[in-house]
N, C-alpha and C positions, 0 to 999 in steps of 0.2 A: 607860622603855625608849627611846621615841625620843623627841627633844628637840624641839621645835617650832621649823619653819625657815621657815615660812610666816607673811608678812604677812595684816593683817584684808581687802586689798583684791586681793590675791594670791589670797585664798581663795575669795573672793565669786566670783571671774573663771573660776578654777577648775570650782567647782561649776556655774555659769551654762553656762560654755562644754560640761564634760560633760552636763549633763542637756539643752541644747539639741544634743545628737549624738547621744545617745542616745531623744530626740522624730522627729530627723529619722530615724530607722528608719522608727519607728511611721509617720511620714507616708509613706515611702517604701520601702517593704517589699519590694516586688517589683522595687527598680532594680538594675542595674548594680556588685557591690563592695557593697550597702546591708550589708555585716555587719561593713563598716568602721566606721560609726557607734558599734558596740560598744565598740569604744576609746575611748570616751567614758567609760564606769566608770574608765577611767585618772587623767583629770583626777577627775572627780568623787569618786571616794576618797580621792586625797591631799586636793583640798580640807579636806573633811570630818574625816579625819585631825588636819591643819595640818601633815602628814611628808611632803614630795617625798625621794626617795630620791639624784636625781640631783642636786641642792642639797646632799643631803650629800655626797656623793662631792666637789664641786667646791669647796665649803667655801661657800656663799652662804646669806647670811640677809636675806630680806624681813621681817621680823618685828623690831619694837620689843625687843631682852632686854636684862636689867640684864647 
């Protein structure tokens, strides 16, 4: 169904940068906007995936395909 548009270092970065936004909640629960952090599951599921949505709309591939 969706085709993999996502590089191996793409992803890593991905998952990293969502689950440390989604840590920085936890640390910070009661600040200011802290429900921003939740966009974090953004990155962290296409990571996981290897499907960004907006990489296909623009046609870009970080990913090695034949």
């Amino acid at each position: 169904m969706f085709t993999t548009n996502e590089g191996t270092l793409d992803r890593a970065l991905r998952v990293i940068l969502g689950a440390a936004l989604i840590l920085g909640y936890f640390l910070n629960p009661g600040g200011a906007y802290s429900w921003l952090y939740w966009l974090g599951i953004i990155p962290l599921a296409t990571g996981l995936i290897g499907w960004c949505p907006i990489y296909s709309i623009f046609g870009v591939k970080t990913c090695k395909t034949k």
